[in-house]
C-alpha positions in Angstrom: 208.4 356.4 36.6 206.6 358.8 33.8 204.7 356.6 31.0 205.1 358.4 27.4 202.1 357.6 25.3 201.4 359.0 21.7 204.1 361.3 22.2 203.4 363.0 25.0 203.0 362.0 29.2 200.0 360.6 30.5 200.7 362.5 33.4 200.3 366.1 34.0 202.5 368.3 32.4 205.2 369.0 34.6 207.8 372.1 34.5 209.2 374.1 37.4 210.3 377.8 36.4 211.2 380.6 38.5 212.2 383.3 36.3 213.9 385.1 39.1 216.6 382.7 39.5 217.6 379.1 38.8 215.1 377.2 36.6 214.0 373.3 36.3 212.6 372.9 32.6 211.1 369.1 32.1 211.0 367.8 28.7 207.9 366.0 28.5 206.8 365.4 25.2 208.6 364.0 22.3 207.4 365.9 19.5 209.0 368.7 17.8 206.9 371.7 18.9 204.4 372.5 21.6 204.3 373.0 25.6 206.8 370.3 27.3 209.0 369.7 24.0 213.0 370.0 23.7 212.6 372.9 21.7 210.4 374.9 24.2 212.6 374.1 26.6 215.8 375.3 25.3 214.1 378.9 24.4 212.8 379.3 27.2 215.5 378.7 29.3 217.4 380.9 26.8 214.7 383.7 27.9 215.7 383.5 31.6 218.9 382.9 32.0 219.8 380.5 35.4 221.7 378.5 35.9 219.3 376.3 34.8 218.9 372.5 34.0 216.8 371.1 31.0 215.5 367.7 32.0 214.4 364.9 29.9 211.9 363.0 31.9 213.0 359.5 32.1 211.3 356.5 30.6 211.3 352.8 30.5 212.0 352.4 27.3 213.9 354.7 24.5 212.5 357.7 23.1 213.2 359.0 20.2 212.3 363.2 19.3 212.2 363.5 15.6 213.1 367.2 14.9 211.6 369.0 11.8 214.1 372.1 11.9 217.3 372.2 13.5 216.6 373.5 17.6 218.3 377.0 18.3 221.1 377.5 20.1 221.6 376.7 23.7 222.7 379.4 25.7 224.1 379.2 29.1 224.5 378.9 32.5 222.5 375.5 31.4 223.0 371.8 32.1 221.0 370.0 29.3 221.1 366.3 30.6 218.8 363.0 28.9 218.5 360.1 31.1 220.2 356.3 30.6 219.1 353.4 30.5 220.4 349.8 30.4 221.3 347.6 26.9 220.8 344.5 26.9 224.9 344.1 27.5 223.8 345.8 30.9 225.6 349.1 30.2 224.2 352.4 30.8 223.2 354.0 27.0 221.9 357.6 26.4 218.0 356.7 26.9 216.6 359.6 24.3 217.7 359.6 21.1 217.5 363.1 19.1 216.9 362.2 15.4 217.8 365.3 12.1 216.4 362.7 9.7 213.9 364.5 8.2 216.0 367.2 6.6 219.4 365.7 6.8 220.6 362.4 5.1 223.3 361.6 8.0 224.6 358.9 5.6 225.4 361.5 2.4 227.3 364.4 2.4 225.0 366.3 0.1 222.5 367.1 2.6 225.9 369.0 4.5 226.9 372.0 2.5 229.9 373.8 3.1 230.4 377.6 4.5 229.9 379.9 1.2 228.2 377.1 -0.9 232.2 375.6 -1.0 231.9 371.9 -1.1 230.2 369.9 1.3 230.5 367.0 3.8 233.1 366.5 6.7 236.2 367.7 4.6 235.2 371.7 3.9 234.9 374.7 6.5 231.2 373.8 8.1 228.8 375.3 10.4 225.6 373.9 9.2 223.8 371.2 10.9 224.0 370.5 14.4 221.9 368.4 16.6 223.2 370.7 19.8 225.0 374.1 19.4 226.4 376.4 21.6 227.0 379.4 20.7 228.7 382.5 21.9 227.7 381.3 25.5 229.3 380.0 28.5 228.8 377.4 31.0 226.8 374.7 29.0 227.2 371.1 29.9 225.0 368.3 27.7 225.7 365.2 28.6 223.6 361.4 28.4 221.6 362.7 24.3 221.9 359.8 21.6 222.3 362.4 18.4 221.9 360.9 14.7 221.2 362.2 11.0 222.8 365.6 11.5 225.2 367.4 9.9 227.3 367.7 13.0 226.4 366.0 16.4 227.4 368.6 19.2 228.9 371.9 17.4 230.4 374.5 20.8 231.4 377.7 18.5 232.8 380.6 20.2 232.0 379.3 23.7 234.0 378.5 26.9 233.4 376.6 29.8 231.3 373.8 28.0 231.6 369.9 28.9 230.5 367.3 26.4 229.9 363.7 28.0 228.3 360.4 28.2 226.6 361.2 24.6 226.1 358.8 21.8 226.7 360.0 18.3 226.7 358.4 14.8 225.5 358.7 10.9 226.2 362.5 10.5 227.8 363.6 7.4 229.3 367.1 8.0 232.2 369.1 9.9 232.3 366.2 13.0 230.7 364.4 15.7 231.8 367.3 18.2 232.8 370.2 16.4 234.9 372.7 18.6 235.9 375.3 17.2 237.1 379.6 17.7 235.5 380.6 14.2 234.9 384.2 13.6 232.2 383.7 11.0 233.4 385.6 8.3 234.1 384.6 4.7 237.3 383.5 4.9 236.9 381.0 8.3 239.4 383.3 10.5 240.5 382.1 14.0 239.5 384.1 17.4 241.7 384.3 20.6 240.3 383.4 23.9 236.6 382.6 22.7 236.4 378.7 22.3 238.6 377.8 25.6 238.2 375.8 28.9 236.2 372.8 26.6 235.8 369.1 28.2 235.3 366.4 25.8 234.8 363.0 27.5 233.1 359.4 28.0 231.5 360.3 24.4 231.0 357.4 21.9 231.5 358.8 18.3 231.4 356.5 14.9 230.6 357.1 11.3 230.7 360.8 11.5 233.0 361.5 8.8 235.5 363.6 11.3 235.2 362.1 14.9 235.7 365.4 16.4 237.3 368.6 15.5 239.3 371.9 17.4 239.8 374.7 14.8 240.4 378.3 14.4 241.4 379.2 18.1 240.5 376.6 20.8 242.8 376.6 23.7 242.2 374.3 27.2 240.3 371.6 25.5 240.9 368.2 26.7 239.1 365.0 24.7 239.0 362.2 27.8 238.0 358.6 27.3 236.0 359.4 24.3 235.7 355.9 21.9 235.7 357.0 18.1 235.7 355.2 14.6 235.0 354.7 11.6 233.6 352.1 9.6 234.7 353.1 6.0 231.6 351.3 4.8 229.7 354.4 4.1 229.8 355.3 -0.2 228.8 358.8 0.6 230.3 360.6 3.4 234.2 360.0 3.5 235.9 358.7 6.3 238.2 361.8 7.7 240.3 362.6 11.1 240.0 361.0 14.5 240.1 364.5 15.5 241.8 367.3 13.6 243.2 370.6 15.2 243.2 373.0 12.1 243.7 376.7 11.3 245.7 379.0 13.7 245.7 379.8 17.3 244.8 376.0 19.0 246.9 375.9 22.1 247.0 373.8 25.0 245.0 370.5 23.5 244.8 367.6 25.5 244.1 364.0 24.0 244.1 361.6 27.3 242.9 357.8 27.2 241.1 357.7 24.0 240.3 354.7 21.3 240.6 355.8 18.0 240.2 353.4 15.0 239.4 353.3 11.4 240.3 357.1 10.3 242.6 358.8 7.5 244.5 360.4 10.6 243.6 359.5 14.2 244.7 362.6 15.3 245.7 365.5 12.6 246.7 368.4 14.9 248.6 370.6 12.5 249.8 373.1 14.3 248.4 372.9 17.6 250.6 374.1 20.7 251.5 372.9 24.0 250.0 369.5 23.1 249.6 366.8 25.4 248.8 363.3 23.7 248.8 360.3 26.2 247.6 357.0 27.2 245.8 356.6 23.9 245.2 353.6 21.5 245.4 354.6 17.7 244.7 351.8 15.5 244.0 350.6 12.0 244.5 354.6 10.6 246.1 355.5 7.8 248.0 357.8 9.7 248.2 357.4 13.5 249.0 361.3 14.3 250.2 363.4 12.2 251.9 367.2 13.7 253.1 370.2 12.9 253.6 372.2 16.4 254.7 371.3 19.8 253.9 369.0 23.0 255.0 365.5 24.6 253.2 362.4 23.1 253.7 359.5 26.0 252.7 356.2 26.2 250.0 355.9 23.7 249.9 352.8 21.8 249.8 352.7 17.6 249.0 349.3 16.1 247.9 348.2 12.9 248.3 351.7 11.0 249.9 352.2 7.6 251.9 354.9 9.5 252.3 355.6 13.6 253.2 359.1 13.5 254.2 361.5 10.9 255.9 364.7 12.3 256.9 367.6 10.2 260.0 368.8 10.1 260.4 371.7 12.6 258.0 370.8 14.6 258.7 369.9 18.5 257.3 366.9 19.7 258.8 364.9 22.6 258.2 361.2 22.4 258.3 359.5 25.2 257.8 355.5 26.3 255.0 354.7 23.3 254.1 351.6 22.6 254.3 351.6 18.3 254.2 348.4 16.7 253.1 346.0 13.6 252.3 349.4 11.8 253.4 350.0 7.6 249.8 347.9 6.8 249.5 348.3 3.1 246.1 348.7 2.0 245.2 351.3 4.6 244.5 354.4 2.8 243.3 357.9 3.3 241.1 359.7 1.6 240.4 364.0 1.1 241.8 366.1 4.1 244.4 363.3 5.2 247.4 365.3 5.9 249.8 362.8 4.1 247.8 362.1 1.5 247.8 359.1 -0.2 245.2 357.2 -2.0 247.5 355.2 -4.1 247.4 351.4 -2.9 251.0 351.6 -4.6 252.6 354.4 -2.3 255.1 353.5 0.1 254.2 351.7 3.6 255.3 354.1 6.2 256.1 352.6 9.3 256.8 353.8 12.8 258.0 357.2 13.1 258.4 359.6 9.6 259.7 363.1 9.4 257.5 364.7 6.7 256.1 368.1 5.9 252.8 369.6 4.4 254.6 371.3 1.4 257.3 368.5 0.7 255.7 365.4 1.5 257.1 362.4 -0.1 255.6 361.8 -3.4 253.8 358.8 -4.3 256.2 356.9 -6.4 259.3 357.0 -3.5 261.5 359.7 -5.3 263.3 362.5 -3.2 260.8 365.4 -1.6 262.6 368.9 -1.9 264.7 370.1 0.4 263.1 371.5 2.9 263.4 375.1 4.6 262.7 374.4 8.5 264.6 373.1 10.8 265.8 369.0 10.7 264.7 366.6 13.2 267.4 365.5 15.8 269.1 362.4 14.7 267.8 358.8 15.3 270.7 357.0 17.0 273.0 354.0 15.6 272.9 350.8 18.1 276.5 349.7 17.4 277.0 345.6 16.8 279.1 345.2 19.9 275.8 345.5 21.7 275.4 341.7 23.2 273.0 339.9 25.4 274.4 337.3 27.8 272.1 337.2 31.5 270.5 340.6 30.0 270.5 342.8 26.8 273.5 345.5 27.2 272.9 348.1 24.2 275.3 350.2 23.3 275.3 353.1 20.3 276.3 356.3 19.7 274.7 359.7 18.6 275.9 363.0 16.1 274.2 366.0 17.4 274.5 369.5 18.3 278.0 370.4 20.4 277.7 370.4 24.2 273.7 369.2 24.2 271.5 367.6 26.2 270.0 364.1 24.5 267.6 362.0 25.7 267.7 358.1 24.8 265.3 355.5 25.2 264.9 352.6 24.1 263.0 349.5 22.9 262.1 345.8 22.1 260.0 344.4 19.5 259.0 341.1 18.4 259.4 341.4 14.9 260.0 344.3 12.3 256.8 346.2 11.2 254.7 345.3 8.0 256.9 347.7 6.0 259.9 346.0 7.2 260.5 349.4 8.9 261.9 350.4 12.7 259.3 350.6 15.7 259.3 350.4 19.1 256.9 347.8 21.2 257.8 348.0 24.3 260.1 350.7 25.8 262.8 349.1 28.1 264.4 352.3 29.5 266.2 355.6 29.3 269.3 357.3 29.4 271.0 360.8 29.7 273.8 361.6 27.2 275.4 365.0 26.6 277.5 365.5 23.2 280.9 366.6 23.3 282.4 369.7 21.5 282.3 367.8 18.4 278.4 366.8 18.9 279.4 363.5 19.5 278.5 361.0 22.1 278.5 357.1 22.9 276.3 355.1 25.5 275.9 352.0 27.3 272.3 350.7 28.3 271.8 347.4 30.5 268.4 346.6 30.1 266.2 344.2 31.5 266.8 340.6 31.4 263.4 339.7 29.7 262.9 343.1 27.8 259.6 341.8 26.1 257.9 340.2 29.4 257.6 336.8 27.4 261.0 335.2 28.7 262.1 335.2 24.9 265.8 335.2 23.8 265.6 337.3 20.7 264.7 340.7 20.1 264.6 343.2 17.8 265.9 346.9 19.7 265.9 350.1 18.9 266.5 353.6 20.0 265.2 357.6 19.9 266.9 360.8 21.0 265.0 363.5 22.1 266.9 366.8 21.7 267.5 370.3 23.7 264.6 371.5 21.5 262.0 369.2 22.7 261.9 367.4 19.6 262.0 363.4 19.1 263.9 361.5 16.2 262.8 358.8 14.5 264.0 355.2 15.0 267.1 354.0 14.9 267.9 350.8 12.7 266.9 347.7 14.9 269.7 345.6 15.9 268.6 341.9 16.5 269.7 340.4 19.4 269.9 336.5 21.1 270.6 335.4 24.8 273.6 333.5 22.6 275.0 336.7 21.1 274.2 339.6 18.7 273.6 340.3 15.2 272.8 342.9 13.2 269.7 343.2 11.4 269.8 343.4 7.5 
């Protein structure tokens, strides 16, 4: 083990270079500038390229490099790794902690300013600030860094092949924690094509950083894994924003797989992102669980405890399959700038498990009819019909309207209860069914479900039901129907 004392090692400095090829450069001094420091480092392995790894030299205890300017970018083939060390909970936590504090308030958005001098702080176009950047490079991975009182943790702009892991970020008060994102720079925050692709997000903890993470303006084959992210809302000076938001054009082939996301306007705000895949993920206490405006299959995430689950807009095409949405339409859970539905009013309607909605025609405030919109309608949500009954087991039955001679999806679900808002969700999904429509777009269907549908040997249920059309796109909830072991009833 290497003793740090006074900021640097007791023992001799200690750095293997060979300029030739691959390179070993050992970080062993925590101050800003100087032989053995981050920042030396990171230019020089910029100067040669490798691969090469950057090394923080492990320590007992924590160390902490408090940066006077922001470092330059990284470029790659480079693996920038810290070291770990145990908490006293006995888990593995980043072991070096990279600290912006002396030129950026992490806690106030002032100290982030936006691209062009527009705004400032996690909810305008930002490039400013960021613990780690890469930037028009390739092959980067930084993984095991503790990164706080920046603007953005990790920003990866115009790169590909980058992975993002086992890093600790919090108290930054600009565009996000990890900031991914195809910008071309210019005035006007354009998207690029092909630039900011083959991204790993994963293992990452991410809290209080206004946006948890961001893919904008051209990422395609990014996948955020097991990252943990939320936000506190106790912070008076950097709003709380999006889980992670996909925004601007050209973000394609996303993946959001087995991540906790808590405490945000929108847990995931991905616009109108592509090819999406959204699974296994918990969403909980959000104003709005996802919100979406493009294409993909969401399956078997579950969204608890929001004012709203999900929130598609009309056109879009997102499947819905076997999620787990329940005990959401929470008054008092609002949003606040960049949420894509938008309310701050504690008044507003609760919204409860799945909402059609659009950016332009929203529902206002005060409940009155939005404006007809232009795109295309959702499929419809279908009607559980009262001669559904539950004797040894639940048989539901219910008919759909759709398009003539089409392919329809069903599936269904059990719930304890209604939501908070007294609205339709879907706890636990108890099975699917295949239904084409007739010439007239009709069709009818009988489901035989499980005998204990909600795994507590209950006798009464609330059910439910979702089509998922030739178009890829899911409905919203049917009404629930209320069932007992003793008969059926519908629900008022």
């Amino acid at each position: 083990m290497i003793r740090w004392r006074g900021g640097f090692l007791a023992a001799l400095f200690l750095a293997t270079v060979q300029h030739a090829a691959a390179a070993t450069y050992t970080v062993t001094s925590i101050q800003d500038h100087g032989p053995g420091t981050l920042r030396w480092a990171i230019t020089e392995s910029n100067s040669h390229p490798g691969p090469n790894q950057i090394k923080i030299a492990p320590s007992a205890k924590a160390i902490v490099i408090r940066l006077e300017t922001l470092l330059p970018p990284i470029k790659g083939p480079v693996t920038v790794q810290g070291f770990t060390r145990s908490s006293r909970e006995g888990a593995a936590v980043p072991g070096v902690t990279l600290d912006g504090g002396a030129f950026i308030d992490g806690d106030d958005q002032k100290s982030c300013p936006g691209e062009g001098g527009r705004g400032s702080g996690p909810n305008v176009r930002s490039l400013f600030g960021a613990g780690l950047a890469v930037v028009d490079s390739a092959d980067v991975r930084i993984s095991n860094f503790e990164l706080r009182d920046f603007c953005i943790g990790i920003m990866v702009l115009r790169s590909h092949d980058v992975r993002i892991d086992h890093n600790f970020i919090h108290d930054t008060a600009g565009a996000a924690g990890v900031l991914v994102t195809g910008d071309d720079g210019g005035a006007q925050g354009g998207s690029t094509v092909g630039l900011a692709t083959d991204i790993v997000v994963e293992y990452n903890i991410i809290h209080d950083t206004g946006d948890g993470a961001e893919c904008t303006r051209g990422v395609t084959n990014a996948l955020y894994r097991f990252n943990t992210m939320w936000e506190s809302r106790t912070r008076p000076n950097v709003p709380y924003s999006q889980g992670v938001e996909c925004a601007g054009s050209g973000d394609d082939r996303i993946r959001f797989i087995g991540n906790s996301i808590a405490g945000y306007s929108d847990g995931l705000q991905l616009n109108g992102a592509t090819n999406l895949l959204v699974a296994g993920n918990r969403i909980s206490g959000t104003t709005y669980g996802i919100t979406a405006a493009g294409s993909g299959l969401f399956a078997d995430n579950v969204l608890t405890g929001n004012r709203m689950a999900v929130g598609l807009s009309e056109g879009s095409h997102i499947s819905l399959r076997q999620n787990s949405i329940f005990d959401n339409g929470r008054a008092g859970i609002l949003s606040m700038a960049g949420s894509a539905g938008g309310t701050t009013d504690p008044a507003s309607p609760n919204l409860g498990g799945v909402l059609y909605l659009t950016r332009r025609n929203a529902p206002p405030a005060d409940g009155t009819a939005a404006p007809a919109s232009t795109q295309s309608a959702p499929p419809p949500a279908p009607v559980l019909a009262a001669t559904s009954h539950w004797e040894k087991s639940p048989v539901l039955m219910g008919n759909l309207t759709g398009a003539p001679n089409a392919h329809y999806r069903v599936e269904l679900f059990a719930s304890h209860a209604a939501d908070a808002a007294s609205k339709s969700e879907g706890e636990v999904f108890v099975g699917s069914l295949d239904l084409v429509t007739d010439s007239q777009g009709k069709g009818n269907f009988s489901f035989a479900g499980p005998a204990n549908p909600l795994s507590d040997n209950g006798s009464r249920a609330y059910f439910t039901a979702t089509a998922t059309g030739p178009d890829n796109a899911t409905s919203s909830f049917s009404e629930p129907l209320v069932l007992t072991a003793a008969g059926a009833e519908a629900a008022q």
